[in-house]
C-alpha positions in Angstrom: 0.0 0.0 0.0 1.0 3.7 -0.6 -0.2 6.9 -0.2 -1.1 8.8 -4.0 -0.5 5.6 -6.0 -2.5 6.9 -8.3 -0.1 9.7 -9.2 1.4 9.2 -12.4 5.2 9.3 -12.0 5.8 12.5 -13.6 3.2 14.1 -11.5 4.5 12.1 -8.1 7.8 13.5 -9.0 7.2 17.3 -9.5 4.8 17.0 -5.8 6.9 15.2 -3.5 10.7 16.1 -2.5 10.1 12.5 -0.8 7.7 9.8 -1.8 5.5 8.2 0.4 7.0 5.2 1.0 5.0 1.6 1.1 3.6 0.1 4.0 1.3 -3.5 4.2 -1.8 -4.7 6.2 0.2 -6.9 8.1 3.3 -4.3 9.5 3.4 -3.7 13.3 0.7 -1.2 15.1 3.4 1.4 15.1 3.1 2.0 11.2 -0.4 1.2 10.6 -1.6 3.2 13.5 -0.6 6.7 11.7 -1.3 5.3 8.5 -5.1 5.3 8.4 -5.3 8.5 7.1 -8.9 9.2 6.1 -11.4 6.7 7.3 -14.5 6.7 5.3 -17.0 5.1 7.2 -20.0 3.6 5.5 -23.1 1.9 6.5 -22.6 -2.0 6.4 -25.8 -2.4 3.9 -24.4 -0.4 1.6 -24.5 -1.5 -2.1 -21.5 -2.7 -4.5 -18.9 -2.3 -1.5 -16.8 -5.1 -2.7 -17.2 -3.9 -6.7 -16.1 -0.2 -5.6 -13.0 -1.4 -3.7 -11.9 -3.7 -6.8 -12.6 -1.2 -9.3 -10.6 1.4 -6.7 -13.8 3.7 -7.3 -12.4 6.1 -3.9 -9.7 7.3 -5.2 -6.9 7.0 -2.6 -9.2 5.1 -0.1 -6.6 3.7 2.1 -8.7 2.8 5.6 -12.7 2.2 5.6 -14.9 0.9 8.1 -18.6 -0.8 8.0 -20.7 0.2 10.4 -23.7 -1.6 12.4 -24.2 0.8 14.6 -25.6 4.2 14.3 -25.8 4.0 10.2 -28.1 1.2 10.6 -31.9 1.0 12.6 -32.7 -1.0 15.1 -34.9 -3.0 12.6 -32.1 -3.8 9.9 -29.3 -4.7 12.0 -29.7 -8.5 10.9 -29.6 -7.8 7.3 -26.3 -5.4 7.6 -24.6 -8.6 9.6 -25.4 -10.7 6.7 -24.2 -8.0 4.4 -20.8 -8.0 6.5 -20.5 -11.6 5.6 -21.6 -11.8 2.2 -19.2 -8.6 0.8 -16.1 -9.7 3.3 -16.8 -13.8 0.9 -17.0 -11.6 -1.9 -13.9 -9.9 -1.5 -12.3 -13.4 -0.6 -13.4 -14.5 -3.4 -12.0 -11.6 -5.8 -8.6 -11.8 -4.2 -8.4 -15.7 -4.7 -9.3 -15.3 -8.5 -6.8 -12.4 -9.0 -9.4 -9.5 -9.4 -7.4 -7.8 -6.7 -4.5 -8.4 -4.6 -4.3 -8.8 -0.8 -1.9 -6.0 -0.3 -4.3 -3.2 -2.9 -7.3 -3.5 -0.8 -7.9 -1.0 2.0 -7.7 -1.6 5.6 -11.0 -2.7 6.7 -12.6 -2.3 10.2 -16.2 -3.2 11.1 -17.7 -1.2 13.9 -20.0 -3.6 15.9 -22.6 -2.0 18.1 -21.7 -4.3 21.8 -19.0 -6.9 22.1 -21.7 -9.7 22.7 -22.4 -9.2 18.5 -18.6 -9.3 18.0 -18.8 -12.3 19.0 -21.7 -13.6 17.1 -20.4 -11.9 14.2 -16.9 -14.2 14.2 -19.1 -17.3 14.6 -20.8 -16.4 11.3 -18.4 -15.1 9.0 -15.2 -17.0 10.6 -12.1 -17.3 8.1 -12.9 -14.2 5.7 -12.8 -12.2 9.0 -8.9 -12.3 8.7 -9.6 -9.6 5.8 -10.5 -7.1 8.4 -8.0 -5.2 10.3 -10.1 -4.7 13.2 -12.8 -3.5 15.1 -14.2 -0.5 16.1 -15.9 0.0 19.4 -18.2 2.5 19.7 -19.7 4.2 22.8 -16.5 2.7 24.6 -16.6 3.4 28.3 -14.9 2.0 31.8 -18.3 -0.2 31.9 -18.3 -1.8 28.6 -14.5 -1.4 27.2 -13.1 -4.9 29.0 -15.4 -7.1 27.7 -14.6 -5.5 24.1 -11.3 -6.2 24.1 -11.5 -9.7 26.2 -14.1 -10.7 23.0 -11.3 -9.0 20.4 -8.6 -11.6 22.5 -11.0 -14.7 22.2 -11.3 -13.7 18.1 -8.0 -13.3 17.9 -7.4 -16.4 19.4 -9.7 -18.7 17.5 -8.7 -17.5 14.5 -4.3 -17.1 14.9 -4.6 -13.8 13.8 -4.0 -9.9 15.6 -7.3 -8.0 14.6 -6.7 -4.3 16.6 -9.6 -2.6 18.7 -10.5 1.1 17.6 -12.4 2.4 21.1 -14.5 5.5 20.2 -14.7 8.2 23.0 -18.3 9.3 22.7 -20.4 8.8 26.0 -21.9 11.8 28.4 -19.7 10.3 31.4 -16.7 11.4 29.1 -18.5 14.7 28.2 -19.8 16.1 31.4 -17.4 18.0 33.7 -18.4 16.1 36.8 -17.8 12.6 35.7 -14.9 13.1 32.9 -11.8 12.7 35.0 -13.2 9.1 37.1 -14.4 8.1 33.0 -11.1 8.9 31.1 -9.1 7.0 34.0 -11.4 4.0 34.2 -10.5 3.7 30.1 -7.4 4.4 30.6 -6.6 1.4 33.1 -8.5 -0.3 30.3 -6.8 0.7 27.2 -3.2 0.3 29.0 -4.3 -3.5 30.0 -5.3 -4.1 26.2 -2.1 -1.6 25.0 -0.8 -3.9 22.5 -4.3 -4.7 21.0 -5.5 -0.9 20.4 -4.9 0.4 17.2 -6.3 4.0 17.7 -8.5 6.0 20.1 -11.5 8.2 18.0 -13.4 10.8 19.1 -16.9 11.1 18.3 -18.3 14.4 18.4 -21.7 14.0 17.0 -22.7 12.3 20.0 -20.9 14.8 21.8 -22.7 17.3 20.3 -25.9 15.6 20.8 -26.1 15.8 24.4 -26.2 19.1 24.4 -28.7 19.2 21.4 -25.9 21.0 18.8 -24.5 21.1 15.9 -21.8 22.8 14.4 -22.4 24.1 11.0 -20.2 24.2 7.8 -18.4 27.5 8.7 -17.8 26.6 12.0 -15.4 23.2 12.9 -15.7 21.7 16.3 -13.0 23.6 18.3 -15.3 26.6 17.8 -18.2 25.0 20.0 -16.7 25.4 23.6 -18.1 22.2 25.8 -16.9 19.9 22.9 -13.6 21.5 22.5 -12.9 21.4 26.4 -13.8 17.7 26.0 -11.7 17.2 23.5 -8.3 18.9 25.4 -8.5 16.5 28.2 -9.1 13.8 26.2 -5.6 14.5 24.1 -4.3 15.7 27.2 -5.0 11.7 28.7 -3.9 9.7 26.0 -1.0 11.6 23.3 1.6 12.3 26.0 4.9 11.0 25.5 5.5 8.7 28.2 2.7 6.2 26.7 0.8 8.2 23.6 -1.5 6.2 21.9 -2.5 7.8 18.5 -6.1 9.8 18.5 -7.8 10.2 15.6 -10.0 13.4 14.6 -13.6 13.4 15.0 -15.8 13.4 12.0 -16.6 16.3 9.5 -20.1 15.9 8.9 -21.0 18.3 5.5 -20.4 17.3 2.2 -21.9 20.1 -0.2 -21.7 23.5 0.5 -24.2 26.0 1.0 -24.4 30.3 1.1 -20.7 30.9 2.6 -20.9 32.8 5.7 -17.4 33.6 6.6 -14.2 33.7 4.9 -13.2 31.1 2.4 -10.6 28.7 4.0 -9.2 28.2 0.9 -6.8 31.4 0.1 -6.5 32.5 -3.7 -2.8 32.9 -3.2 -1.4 29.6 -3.3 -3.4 28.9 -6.6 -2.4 32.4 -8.1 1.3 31.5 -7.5 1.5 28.1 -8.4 -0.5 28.2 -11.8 -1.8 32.2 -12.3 -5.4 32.9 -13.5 -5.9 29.1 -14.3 -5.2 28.5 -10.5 -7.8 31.1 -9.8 -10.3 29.1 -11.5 -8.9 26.1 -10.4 -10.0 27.5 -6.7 -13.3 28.2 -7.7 -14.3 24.8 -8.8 -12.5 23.9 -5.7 -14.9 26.2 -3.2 -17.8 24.1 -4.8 -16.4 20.7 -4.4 -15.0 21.2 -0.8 -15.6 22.5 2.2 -13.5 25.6 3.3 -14.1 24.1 7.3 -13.0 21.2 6.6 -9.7 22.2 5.2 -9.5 24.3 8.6 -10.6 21.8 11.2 -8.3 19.2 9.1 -5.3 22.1 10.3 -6.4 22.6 13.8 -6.9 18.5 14.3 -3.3 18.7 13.6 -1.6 21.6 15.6 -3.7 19.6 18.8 -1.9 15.9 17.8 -4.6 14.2 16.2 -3.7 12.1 13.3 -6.1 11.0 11.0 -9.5 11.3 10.8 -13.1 9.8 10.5 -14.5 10.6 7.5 -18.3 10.2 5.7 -18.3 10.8 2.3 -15.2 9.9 -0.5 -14.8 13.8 -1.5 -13.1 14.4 1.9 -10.3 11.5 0.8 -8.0 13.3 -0.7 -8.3 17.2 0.9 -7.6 15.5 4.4 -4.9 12.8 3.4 -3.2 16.1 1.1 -2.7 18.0 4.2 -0.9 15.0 5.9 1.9 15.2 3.9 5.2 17.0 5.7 6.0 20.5 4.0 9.5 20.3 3.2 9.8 23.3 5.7 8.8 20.8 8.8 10.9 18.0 7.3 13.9 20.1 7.0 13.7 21.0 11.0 12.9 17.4 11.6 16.0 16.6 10.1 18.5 19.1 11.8 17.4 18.5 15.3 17.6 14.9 14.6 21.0 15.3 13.1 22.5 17.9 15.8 20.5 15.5 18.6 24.8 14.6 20.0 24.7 16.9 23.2 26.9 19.6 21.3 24.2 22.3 20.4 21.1 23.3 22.0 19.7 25.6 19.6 20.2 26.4 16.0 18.6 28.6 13.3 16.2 26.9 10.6 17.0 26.5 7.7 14.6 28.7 6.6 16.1 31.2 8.6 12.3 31.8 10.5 12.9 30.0 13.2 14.6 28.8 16.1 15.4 25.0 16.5 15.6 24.1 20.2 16.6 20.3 20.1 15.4 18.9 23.6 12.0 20.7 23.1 10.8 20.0 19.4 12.6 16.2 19.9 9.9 14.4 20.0 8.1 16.8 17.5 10.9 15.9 15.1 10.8 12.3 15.4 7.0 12.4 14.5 7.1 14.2 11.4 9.8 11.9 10.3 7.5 9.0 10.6 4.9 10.5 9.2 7.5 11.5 6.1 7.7 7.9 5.6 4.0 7.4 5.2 2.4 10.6 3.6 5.5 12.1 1.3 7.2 15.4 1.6 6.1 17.9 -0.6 8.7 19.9 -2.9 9.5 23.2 -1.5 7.2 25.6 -3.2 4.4 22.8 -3.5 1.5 22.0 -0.7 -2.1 20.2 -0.5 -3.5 22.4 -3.5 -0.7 20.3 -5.6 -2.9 17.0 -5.0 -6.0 18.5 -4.8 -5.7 20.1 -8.6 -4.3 16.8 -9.9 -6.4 14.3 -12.0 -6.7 10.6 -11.0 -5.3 7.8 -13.7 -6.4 4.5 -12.3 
């Protein structure tokens, strides 16, 4: 797998100063666990699932889970578990006639609604479920996250293989002010326990939002609505510190048309003016219809708070949120001087943009994460940034 496969050479080599670099389904939770970029979630009963990932109809799709849970009603749960088994035979099926290899298909999760149907689920479907990468848990609390992961073990067990857990931080014991510090270290007992088995923590705002009856629109991103974004800091502040991080990944963006514009467009003319003159500027234009400006912004501040990756609804947010996961050469160049000069002889030293000061104890660990994510996502040529992916063409 690889990020922008779908580049032509030409193109890949006038975006990227370095390539993403391949990575497969099977590497260790250290990779894969900053690697799932944009995850489009998708109700389980949806149509042609199997016939859209062989015919790579998402372009860049790299991480996609089915869901049985809130996508689906109470009355149709059944039907979406069959569905779950019939398009995970399907793809079985595909990869054994050669319609698709193993290592070209996205990495799949299937969000179950309790850990009791996890369980059913595996009894069902049993060998095709090695296609999956793992499971999502949602509404993941102290009461409920044990017996998620001790039903994940038993899978993984039955079945010789390591499927990950995904909890999702969503409940009003995690939300409310009075409750939040007892609920974050209940799952965190939990999630340390089960450490090697979590693959990422998610965030879910929507049901956030819905216990207080909001909803942020599409000119506002969810650090602009206060009880959610104080939520949201303890939550990063509990599980992305340095002595045991755990990756946390954004929560979803929920709009995928525009409507009247209220504030200022996200997306500046300048970057298109300079790169390509007055076709960039009507580049941008057909851009402003086919994206959101907020999500280009909340995709920015997921970023400067340490998420990494995020949940995702609809295939037009694939490529504006993986684009903006790629290192600027700017951050890679600092990455690489502290991490070079890291021998006890300096302290601090002077970018190499000559914008900034380098302090190598303090942006350490900073550097050391953008070098990973290098690996995975590319570094752009100087000069170039997301609006170099967004303006290209697919060739599939």
């Amino acid at each position: 797998m690889r990020y922008f496969s779908y580049l032509t050479n030409e193109e890949s080599n006038d975006i990227f100063y370095c390539s993403p670099e391949n990575f497969h389904r099977d590497d260790p939770k250290e990779i894969l666990a900053d690697a799932l970029g944009a995850v489009l979630y998708m109700p389980a009963t949806k149509e042609n699932i199997v016939q859209h990932i062989i015919e790579k109809k998402n372009t860049g799709l790299m991480s996609m889970a089915m869901c049985l849970e809130d996508a689906i009603g109470d009355n149709g749960v059944r039907e979406a578990e069959r569905s779950v088994g019939d398009n995970l035979d399907q793809l079985s099926r595909a990869i054994k006639r050669g319609k698709i290899n193993y290592e070209q298909i996205p990495l799949i999760f299937l969000r179950v609604r309790t850990p009791e149907q996890m369980l059913n689920i595996a009894d069902k479907i049993g060998e095709s479920l090695t296609l999956l990468t793992g499971f999502v848990f949602p509404k993941f609390t102290w009461r409920n996250g044990e017996s998620f992961f001790k039903n994940l073990k038993k899978i993984n067990d039955s079945l010789g293989t390591k499927l990950y857990g995904m909890p999702i931080l969503e409940t009003a014991d995690i939300l409310y002010k009075e409750t939040r510090i007892g609920a974050l270290n209940g799952i965190r007992e939990i999630i340390d326990e089960y450490n090697d088995l979590v693959l990422n923590i998610r965030v879910g705002a929507t049901d956030f939002s819905s216990l207080f009856g909001i909803r942020r629109g599409y000119d506002m991103t969810i650090y602009d609505i206060s009880v959610i974004r104080d939520c949201i800091a303890d939550i990063l502040n509990y599980f992305t510190r340095e002595d045991q991080a755990y990756v946390v990944s954004a929560p979803v963006w929920e709009y995928f048309s525009s409507g009247d514009r209220v504030l200022k467009p996200q997306l500046r003319r300048s970057p298109f003016e300079e790169a390509y003159g007055q076709e960039g500027i009507e580049i941008r234009k057909e851009l402003l219809n086919a994206y959101l400006d907020g999500l280009i912004r909340e995709v920015l501040l997921d970023k400067a708070n340490g998420f990494v990756g995020k949940t995702i609804i609809h295939p037009s947010h694939i490529t504006p949120v993986q684009a903006l996961y790629v290192v600027s050469h700017e951050e890679y160049m600092d990455a690489l001087s502290i991490i070079k000069n890291n021998d006890g002889r300096v302290g601090v030293m002077k970018s190499q943009y000559e914008n900034k000061m380098n302090e190598i104890k303090p942006h350490l660990n900073w550097a050391k994460k953008i070098l990973k994510k290098s690996k995975i996502y590319g570094v752009y040529h100087e000069g170039q940034n997301f609006t170099s992916l967004l303006t290209r063409k697919t060739h599939l």
